[in-house]
Every structure is written in C-alpha cells, then in structure tokens.
N, C-alpha and C positions, 0 to 999 in steps of 0.2 A: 794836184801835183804833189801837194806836201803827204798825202795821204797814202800814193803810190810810193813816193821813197821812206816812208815810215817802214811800208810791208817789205819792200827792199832789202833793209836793216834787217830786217829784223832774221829772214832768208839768210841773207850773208851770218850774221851769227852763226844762224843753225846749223848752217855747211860746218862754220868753224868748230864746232861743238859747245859752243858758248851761248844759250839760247838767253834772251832776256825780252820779259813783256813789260813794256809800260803800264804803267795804273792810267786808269785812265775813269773820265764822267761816265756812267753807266743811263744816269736820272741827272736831268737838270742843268744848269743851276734852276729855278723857279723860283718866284719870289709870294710870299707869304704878308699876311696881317699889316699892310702900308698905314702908317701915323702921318702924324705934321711933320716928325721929326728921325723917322726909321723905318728899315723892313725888315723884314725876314727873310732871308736867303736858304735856302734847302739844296742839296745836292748828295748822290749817291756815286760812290766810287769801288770799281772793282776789285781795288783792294783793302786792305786798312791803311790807312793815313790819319794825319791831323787834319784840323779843319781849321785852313790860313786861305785869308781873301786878304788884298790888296785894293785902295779904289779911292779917284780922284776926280776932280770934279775941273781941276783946271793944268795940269798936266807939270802941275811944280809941286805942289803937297800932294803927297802918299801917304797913308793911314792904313796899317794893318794892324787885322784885328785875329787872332792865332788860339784855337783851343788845339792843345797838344795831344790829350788823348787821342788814340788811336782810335779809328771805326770807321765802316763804311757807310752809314748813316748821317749827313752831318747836316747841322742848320749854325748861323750865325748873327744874329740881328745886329743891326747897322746901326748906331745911335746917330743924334747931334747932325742929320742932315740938314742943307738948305733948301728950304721949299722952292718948287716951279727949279731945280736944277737936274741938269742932265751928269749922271754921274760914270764914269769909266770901270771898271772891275776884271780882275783875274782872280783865279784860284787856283791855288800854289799844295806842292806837299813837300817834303825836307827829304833830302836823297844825302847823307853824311853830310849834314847839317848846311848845305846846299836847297835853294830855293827851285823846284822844278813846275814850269807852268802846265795844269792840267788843261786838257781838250776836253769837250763833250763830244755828242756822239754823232754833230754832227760837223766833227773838226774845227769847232770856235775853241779861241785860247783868251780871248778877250771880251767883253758882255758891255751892255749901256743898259740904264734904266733912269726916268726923270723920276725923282721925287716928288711926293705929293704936291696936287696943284695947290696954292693960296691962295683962296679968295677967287678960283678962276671963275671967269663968265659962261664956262660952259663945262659941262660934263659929258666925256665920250667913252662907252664903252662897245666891246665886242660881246654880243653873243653865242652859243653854241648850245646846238639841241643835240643832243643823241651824237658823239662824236667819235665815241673811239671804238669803230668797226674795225682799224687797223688790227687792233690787237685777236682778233681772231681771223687765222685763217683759215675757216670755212667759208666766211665774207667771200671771199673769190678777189681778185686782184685788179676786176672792175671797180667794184665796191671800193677798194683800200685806194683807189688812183680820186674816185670822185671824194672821199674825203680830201686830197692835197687841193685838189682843182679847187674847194669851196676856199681854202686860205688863200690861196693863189688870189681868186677873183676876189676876194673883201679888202684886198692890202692892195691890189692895182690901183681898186676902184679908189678908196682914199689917198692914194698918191696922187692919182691923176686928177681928183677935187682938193688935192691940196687941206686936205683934212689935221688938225693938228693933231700932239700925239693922244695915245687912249690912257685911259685915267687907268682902266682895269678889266678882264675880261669876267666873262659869267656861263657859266659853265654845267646846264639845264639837268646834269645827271645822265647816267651811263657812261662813260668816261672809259668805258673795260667792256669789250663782251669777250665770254658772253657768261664769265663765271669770278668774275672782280679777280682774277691774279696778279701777282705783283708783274708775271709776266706780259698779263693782257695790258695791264696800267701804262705798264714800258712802252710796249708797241702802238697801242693804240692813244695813248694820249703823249705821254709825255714826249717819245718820238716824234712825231711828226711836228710839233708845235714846239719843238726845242727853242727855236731861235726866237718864238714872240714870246715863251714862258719866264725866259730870261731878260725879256724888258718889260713883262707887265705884270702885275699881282693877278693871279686869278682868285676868284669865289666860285666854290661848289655846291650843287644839293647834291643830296643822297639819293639816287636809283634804285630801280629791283638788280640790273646787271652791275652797278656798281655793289652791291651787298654778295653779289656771288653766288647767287639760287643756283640752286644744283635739282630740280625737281626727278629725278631719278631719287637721289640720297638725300633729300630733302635735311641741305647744310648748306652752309654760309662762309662766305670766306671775309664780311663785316657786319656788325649789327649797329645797330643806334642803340636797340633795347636790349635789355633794361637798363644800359649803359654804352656810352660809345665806346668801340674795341673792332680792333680788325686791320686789314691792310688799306680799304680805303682811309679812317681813320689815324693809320700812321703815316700815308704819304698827306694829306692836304691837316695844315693848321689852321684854324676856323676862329672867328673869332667866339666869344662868350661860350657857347654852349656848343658844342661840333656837328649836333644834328639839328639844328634850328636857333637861327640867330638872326642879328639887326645892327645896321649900322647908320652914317649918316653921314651923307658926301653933298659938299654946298647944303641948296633949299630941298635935298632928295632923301626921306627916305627907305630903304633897301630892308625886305623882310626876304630871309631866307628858310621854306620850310623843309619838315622832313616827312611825305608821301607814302614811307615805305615800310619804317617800321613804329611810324609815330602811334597807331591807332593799339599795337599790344600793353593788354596792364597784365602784372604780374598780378595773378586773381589768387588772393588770399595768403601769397608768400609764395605759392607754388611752383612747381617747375613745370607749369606749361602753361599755352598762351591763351588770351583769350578777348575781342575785340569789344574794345570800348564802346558804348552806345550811350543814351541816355538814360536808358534804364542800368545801368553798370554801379556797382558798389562802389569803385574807386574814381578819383579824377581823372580828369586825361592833363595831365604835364603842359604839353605842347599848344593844347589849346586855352586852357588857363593865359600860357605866356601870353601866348598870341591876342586876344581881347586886350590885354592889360595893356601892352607896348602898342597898339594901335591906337589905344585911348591914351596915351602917354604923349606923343610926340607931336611936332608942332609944324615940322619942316613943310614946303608947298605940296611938295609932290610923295606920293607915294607907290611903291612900287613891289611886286609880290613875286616872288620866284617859287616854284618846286616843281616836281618832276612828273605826276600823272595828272592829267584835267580832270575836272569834274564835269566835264559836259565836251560835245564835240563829238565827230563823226569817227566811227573806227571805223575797222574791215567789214565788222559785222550787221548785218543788215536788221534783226529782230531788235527793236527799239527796246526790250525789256535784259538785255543781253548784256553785262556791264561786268568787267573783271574788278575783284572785292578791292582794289585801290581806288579804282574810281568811282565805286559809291559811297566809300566814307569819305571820300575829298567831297563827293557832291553833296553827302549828308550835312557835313559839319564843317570844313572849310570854308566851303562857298559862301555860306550866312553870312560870316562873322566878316568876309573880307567885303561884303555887298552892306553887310551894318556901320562899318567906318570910312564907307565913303574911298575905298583902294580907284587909284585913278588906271593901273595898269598892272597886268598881270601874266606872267608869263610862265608857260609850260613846254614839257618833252615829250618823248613815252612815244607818242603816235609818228612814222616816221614820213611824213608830209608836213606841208604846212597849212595851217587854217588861222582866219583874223576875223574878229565878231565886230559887228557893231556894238555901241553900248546896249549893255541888255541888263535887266533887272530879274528878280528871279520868281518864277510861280511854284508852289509848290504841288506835287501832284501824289497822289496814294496810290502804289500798284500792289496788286497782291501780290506778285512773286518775283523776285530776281536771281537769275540764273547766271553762273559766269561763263560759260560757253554750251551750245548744245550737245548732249548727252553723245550725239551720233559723232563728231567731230574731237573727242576724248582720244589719245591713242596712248595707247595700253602702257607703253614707260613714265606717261604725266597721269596715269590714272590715280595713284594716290594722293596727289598734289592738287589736283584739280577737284577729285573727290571730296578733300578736306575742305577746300573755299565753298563749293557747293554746298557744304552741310552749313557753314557758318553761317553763308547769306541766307537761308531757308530761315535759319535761326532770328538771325539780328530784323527782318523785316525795316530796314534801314529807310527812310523818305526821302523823297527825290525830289529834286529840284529841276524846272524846264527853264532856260534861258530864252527871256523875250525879249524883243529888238524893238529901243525906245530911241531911237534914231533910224532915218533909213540914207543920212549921209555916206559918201564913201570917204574922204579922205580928213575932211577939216570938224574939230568936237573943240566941246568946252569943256572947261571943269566942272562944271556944274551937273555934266552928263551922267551915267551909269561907268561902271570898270568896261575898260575892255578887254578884252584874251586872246590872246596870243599863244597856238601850238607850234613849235617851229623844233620837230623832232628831224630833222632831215640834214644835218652841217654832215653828216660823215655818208647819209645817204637818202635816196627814196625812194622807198621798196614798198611801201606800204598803199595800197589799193584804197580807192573813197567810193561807198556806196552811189548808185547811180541819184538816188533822191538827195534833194540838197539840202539841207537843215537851213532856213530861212535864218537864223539868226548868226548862222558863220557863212557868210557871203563869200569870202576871200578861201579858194581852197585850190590848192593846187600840190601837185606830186613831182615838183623836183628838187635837188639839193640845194641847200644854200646855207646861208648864218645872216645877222642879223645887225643893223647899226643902230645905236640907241644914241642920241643926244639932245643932253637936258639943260636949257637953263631956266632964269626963273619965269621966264614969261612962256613955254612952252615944252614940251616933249613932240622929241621926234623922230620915227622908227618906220626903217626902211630896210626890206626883207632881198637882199642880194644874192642874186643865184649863181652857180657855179663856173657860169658865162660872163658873169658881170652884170647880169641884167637886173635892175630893178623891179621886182614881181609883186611888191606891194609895197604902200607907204601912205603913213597919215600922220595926223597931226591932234594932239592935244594942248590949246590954250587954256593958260591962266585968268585970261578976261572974259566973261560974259558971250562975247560976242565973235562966235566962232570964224 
C-alpha cells in the first residue's frame, strides 16, 4: 500500500509540473566483517547523500553515527555493541538539514540485526551454492522464481523448528551471472536476499561468474590476481586478505579460498599469466598461507569453503575430462586440506548436489587432460577454451581419486576422513549427473536447495533442504570417538 501511494505522489507531481524523485537504497543495507563488538554496515543509494544510521537496542537510547560526505557508496561500522543483542536501525539522508528515512528496495525503512553471539553453545549458519541466477535474464523466469522458493523453504523450515537466529550466512561463489555486473550483483544477489542481508553478515568466495569471464573478449569485470580489484571486490569487505581468508567463530574454524584466480603467478614481472605447478619458479601465495594457518590453529573443528571441487561428478561422462579449475584444486588443494586433518569442506560450480563419504585421497598418473572434447568447442569459446587446453597439455598436473573409508550414511567421527560437500543448486538445478555413480559421492541428487550448518562443540551438523522444505540429505560429525 505504502508503495502504491509513493508512485501516486509522485504522478500527482508530474501532472503539476513539479516532478520530484526520492533517493532511495538501490543495494543493501548488508552487513560486513561482525566483531565481539561491531559490524559493518554497506549500502548504496541512487543518489548522493551522507551516510547517517540511527540504532538501538532498547527503544530509549539512540545513537547516530553520520559521515557527511556525500556519495552513493557508503559503509559505516557500528562500534561498542553488546554481544548476543538484537539491535534496531534506520538510515537516514538530511533533506534542508531535516532527517529523511531511506527505504531499500524492497520497501523496508527499518532493519534488526543480533550482535555477535558470546560464548554461544551453538553456531548456525545459512549456506548458498551458486545463487544469483536472478541477475541474468537469460536464466528464464522459472529459474529466477526457484531461486526465491529455496529462501522461502530454508527460513519456513527454521521457523517451524523453532531454530534460533543465524550467526552468518556463506556464500559458495557466483553470486552474479553470468558476467559479475554491478547490475547482475543487484538483481541476482543482493535483490532478492535484501531482507536476510540486512540481518546477517555474509562471507563470500570468489567464482569464475563472480570475476565476470567474458570468454568471447576474454575480460573481467573482477580479479583476485595479481591483486584484489574489481566490482566483486568493492561490493563484499573480507576480512584479511579479500581473496582467501580465515577466521574463528566459537570451537570453529572457517577457511575461505580463492578457486579462480589463485593458481596465476605473474612469471618473471610479466604481463601475462601463467599457472603455478610444482615445477614453477615462483611461490603460490595462497597456498603458502593455507598450510601455515591450518598448522596454526587450535579451534575443534575445521571447516573449508571455495567455489570449484576437485573431485565429483559433472555433466561430463570421459573421466579424463576436467576444466583447468578443477585440476589444480585436485592437484594441490586437496592434499594440503586431506594433510591437516579438515573435518568438512564445502563447494559450488556443479549446479546439483553431491555429499561423499569420508574419503582419503589416492593419487593416480594420467597421461593427458583435456578440458572439454575438441567436437563439443563452439566457435565464439573457441579461443578460451583453446587457451586452457594448451595449458593443461602443458602443466601435466596429478590427480587425485577420492576413496570411501566409511560406507556409513549419516552418523562419522572426528577421527574420520574430510567429507565434501557440492551444493551448486540454491538459485537452481540445471545441471545433469552422468548415469555411473562415482562410488564415493553416494548422495547425489538434481534439485534446488541451500544448506543448514550447525556447530557446536560436540558435533557438526548439515542438512541439505530443498526448495519444498524437504530434507534431501543430512549427517552428522562427532567430536567423540564413538560415532
């Protein structure tokens, strides 16, 4: 109603010859890098304004916090919260030095988010594989309806278990298709997810459609390498490093990597790229860190996010068939996270869902890998495709086969292997699974959903809810021995 007498107004103006648009949230609000004691709030506005938030926690003290500069960019971080408190917020812009409260876009003037938990017994987050098909309309408008349905049914089904609130959501990568625009960003992520972005911090990884491949003009609309830059890059604040980072929630914790553009080194100063191996002049960055912080940390559980698997079933049926992301995650990833002992790991990219047993890794010698068959190339990804094909000729990269050292289905120990988790499907699933079944991803199924994860210290526990409500997979990792 308030929505139709806004366009009303505004009509009657126009008759009058006095047209006036309100400014209004274009992006957000969303919330950013949560502390013990602050967050960061982000929000884009379609016009220039300041950036004034209001917000309170008990509905007598109000605290505004006001950067005057003008822009349509703005973030604000909250200092001096109280943990475990649910807090109130508006955001305001000065109209002749008058306070006007802003709308987003999807007509909220007022927003809640809890403060970090303290000390809490449990940790609950939302996942999301492959999400923002919205923002492309080629998708079709089947497509863009079963991404709301997967919100729809994850937030039922916690209502109706009485679920408490979520710490923070995770966010698997691609987030935009199908070319990372600020446009696609809009439509497909931040749109549709407006009302939970503004109560929960999200974490992202980096994707190929979040980076914005353009395989026609083989360009980017973000990179990681040889430094983070780009529009993904300016809409999400990360912590540490913005393309591969780590943090530590309760006994948990959280590695986030980067899939997509981690494996380029700049070979000799150069200005072109060229893929890290073990036989390579320089370091690889990313995986340096990554050995170090998994040998570093002490917390019970551990837990691995990024965007392309290194193992698991695609579309394609030739077992030697691997596009060049997933055999340098299976080269050199995999090891390192099967060497420290990662209790769970989770992936995008493939838009179904598949869940392994714990599996331990064998390594196997092939002589050749190919990223798709020569006959199935069409002529505008001919250069692009052409290019990875030369690399992988080149790199002779080693493979790793996942073996299944459990044949349980739901209840594991810690003492087990990683398990993996594909769950490319929250915004859709389109993606077909060869008829053979790969013996050590048992759990495989083609429809939409997103994913519940809740940790405490005696357990992990993740359960795969589909766009119905239905629970289509769920198991269990104990902290004790004795599964």
């Amino acid at each position: 109603m308030v929505k139709k007498l806004k366009y009303l107004l505004i009509l009657i103006l126009a008759f009058q010859g006095n047209i006036v648009f309100a400014n209004e949230i274009v992006i957000g609000p969303y919330l950013q890098l949560p502390t013990k004691d602050s967050v960061l709030i982000k929000w884009h506005t379609e016009d220039l304004s300041p950036s004034i938030i209001e917000y309170t926690n008990d509905h007598e003290n109000f605290y505004t916090y006001e950067d005057s500069v003008l822009k349509k960019k703005h973030e604000i971080l909250l200092p001096n919260l109280k943990p475990s408190t649910e807090y109130e917020y508006s955001i305001f812009e000065k109209d002749d030095n008058e306070f006007k409260s802003l709308e987003n876009q999807i007509d909220q003037d007022g927003f809640k988010f809890h403060s970090f938990k303290d000390n809490s017994s449990e940790l609950i987050t939302w996942i999301l594989g492959d999400p923002g098909v919205s923002g492309d309309p080629k998708m079709g408008k089947r497509i863009h309806k079963t991404q709301t349905k997967v919100k729809k049914a994850f937030f039922k089904y916690i209502e109706k278990n009485n679920i408490p609130s979520l710490d923070f959501i995770i966010a698997l990568g691609d987030n935009a298709y199908s070319h990372g625009t600020y446009k696609e960003f809009k439509h497909g992520f931040f749109t549709p997810y407006a009302e939970v972005l503004s109560s929960y911090p999200v974490y992202s990884v980096f994707g190929n459609h979040d980076g914005g491949i353009d395989k026609e003009k083989m360009t980017y609309s973000a990179r990681s390498y040889p430094k983070a830059h780009g529009i993904y890059y300016d809409l999400f604040s990360l912590p540490h490093n913005e393309s591969y980072y780590s943090f530590n929630r309760g006994n948990t914790h959280f590695v986030f990597l980067d899939s997509f553009d981690s494996f380029w080194e700049n070979f000799n100063g150069k200005n072109y790229e060229k893929v890290w191996t073990e036989n390579s002049s320089e370091r690889n960055s990313m995986l340096e860190w990554l050995e170090k912080d998994l040998k570093s940390h002490s917390e019970t559980w551990t837990v691995v996010a990024f965007h392309h698997p290194p193992f698991g079933q695609t579309e394609h049926k030739d077992e030697k068939t691997q596009d060049i992301w997933k055999a340098w995650t299976n080269a050199y990833i995999a090891p390192i996270l099967h060497k420290h002992n990662v209790d769970l790991v989770l992936m995008g990219h493939i838009h179904n869902y598949q869940r392994s047993y714990p599996v331990h890794l064998q390594r196997e010698d092939l002589d050749r890998l190919s990223l798709k068959p020569k006959s199935k190339i069409k002529k505008h990804k001919e250069h692009f495709v052409r290019k990875y094909i030369k690399l992988l000729d080149k790199l002779n990269l080693p493979r790793y086969i996942p073996i299944a050292t459990s044949n349980e289905r739901i209840h594991y120990s810690k003492k087990d292997d990683p398990i993996y988790v594909i769950m490319g499907s929250s915004g859709a699933a389109f993606r077909d699974l060869p008829d053979e079944v790969d013996p050590s991803f048992f759990v495989r199924e083609k429809k939409a959903g997103s994913t519940l994860l809740r940790i405490t210290k005696d357990q992990i526990n993740l359960k795969f809810i589909s766009s119905h409500g239905d629970i289509l997979d769920e198991f269990i990792i104990r902290a004790d021995t004795n599964p």
